[in-house]
NUNUTOR-378949 format. One line per 3 residues: number of its first residue (from 1); for each residue x, y, z of C-alpha. Coordinates in Angstrom, 1 decimal. Example, Ala and Ser with C-alpha at 12.3 -4.5 7.8 and 13.67 -1.06 7.14 Angstrom:
// residues 2
1) 12.3,-4.5,7.8; 13.7,-1.1,7.1
//
This chain:
// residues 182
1) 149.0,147.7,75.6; 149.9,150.9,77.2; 146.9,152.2,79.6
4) 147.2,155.8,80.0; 148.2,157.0,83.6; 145.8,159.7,84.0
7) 142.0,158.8,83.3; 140.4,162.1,84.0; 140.2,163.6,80.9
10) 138.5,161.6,77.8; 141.0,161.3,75.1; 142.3,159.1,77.3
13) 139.8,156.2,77.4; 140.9,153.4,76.4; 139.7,149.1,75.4
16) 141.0,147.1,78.3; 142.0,143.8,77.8; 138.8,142.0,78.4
19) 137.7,144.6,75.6; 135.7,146.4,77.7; 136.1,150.6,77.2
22) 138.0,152.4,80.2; 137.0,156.1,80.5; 137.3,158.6,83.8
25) 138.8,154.9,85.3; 135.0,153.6,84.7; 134.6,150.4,82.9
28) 131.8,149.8,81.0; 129.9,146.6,81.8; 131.6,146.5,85.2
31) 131.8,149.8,87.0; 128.2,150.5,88.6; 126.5,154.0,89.6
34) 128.0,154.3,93.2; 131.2,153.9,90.7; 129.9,157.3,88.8
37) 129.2,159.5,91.6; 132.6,159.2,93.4; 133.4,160.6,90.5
40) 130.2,163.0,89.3; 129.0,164.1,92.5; 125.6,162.7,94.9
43) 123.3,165.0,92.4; 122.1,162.8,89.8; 118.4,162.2,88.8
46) 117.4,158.6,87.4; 115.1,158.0,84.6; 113.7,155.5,83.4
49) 112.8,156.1,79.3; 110.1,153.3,77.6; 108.8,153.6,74.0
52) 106.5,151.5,71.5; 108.9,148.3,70.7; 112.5,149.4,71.9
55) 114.0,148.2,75.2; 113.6,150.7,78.4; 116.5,152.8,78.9
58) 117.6,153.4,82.5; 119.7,156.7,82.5; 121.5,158.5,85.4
61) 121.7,162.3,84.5; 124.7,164.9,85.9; 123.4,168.0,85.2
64) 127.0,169.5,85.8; 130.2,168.4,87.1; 133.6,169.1,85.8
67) 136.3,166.6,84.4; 140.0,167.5,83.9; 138.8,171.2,84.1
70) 136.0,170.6,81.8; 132.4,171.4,82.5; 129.9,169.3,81.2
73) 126.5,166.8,82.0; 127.4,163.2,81.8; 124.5,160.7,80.8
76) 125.0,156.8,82.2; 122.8,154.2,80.3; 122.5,151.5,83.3
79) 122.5,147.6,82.6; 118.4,146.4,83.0; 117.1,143.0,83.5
82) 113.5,142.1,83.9; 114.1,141.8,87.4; 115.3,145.0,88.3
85) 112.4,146.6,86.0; 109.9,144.7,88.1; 111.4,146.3,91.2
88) 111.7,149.7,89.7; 107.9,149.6,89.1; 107.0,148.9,92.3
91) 108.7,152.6,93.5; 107.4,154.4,91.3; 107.4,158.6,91.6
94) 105.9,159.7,88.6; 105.2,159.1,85.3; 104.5,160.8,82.6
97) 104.4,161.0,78.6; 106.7,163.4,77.3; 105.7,165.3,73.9
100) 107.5,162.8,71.5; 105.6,160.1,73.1; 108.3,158.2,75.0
103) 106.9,157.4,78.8; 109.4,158.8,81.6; 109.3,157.6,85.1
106) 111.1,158.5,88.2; 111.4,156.7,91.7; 110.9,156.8,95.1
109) 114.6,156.8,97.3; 113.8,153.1,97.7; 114.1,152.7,94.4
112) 117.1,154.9,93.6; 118.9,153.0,96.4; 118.5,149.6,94.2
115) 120.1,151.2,91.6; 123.5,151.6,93.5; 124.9,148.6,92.0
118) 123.6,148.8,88.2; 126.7,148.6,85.9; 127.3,151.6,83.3
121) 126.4,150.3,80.1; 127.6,153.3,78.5; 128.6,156.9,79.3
124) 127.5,160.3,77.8; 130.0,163.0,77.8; 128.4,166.6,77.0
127) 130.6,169.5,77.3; 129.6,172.6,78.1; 132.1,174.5,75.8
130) 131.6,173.6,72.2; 135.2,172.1,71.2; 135.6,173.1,67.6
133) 136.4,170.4,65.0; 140.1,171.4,65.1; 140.3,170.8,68.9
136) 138.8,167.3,68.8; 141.5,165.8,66.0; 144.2,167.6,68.2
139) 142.6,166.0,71.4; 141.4,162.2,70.0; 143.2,162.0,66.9
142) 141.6,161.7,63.5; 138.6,159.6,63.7; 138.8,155.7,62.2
145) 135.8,157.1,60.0; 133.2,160.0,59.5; 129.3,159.4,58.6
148) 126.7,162.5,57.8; 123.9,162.5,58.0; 120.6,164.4,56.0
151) 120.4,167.1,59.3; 124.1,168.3,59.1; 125.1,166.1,62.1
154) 128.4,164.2,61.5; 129.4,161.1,63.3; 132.6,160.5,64.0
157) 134.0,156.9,65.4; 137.1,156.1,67.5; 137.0,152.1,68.0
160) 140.4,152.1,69.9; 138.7,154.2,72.4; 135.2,153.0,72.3
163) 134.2,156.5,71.5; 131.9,158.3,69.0; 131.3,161.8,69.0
166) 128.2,163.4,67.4; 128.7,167.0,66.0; 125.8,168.7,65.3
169) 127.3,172.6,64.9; 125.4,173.6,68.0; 127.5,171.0,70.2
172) 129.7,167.9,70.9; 128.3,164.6,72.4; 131.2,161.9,73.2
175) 129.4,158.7,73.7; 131.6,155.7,75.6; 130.5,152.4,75.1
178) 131.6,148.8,74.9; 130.0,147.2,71.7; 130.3,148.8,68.1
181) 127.2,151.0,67.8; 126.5,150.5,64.1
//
């Protein structure tokens, strides 16, 4: 397998050997949030997202940083275990229902410090320009397959790069990530 020399920009992530994704020289499953803000910058707010019968989400949010020359927010989904979450809840900030009824929390800097060494389960890549559809297939390549959906969002999967993009008119959301997301 040929790994791509210079991981900065994100055409060039790749599957690794162990089949993990590669992206930004992050790996998915082992690179962890100290990992991320070498890279993203120190400004980053953790979140913690809970809703009726789904699995909390633990997400690190870059509001802005640039990549290759490209501005954009990233979004890390960390790896939870019930461990950590019982930790987390003893640091709590605040917490709060948000409109669509999901609960979000934030932590005290005790907290945030824990989460230092939480892997990356997955990486969101929202750029601030809105790359046209002709820029991404001269960028990635033509996708392995396109799905639409009802709302005039378009999916569109890259399983050699562990990459799907979500195209929704208004903008372009490149989602990382190590297993298949069906």
């Amino acid at each position: 397998m040929k790994i791509p020399r210079n991981q900065s920009m994100p055409w060039q992530s790749f599957i690794n050997n162990q089949g993990d994704t590669v992206v930004f020289n992050l790996t998915m499953g082992s690179s962890n949030l100290t990992d991320a803000m070498h890279l993203f910058g120190s400004e980053v707010e953790v979140s913690l997202f809970e809703s009726e019968g789904k699995m909390p989400e633990l997400e690190a949010f870059f509001f802005s940083t640039k990549m290759g020359g490209i501005g954009a927010s990233v979004i890390l989904s960390l790896m939870l275990d019930q461990k950590c979450i019982e930790r987390l809840n003893n640091n709590i900030k605040k917490s709060m229902v948000m409109p669509s009824g999901v609960r979000k929390t934030t932590f005290s800097l005790t907290a945030e410090v824990l989460m230092f060494n939480l892997k990356i389960k997955s990486l969101t890549f929202i750029p601030k320009a809105n790359l046209s559809k002709e820029v991404i297939v001269n960028l990635f390549g033509e996708p392995s397959r396109i799905e639409l959906s009802i709302q005039g969002v378009s999916y569109w999967y890259y399983p050699t790069k562990g990459l799907r993009i979500i195209d929704d008119e208004n903008k372009k959301i490149l989602e990382f990530y190590n297993k298949i997301i069906q």
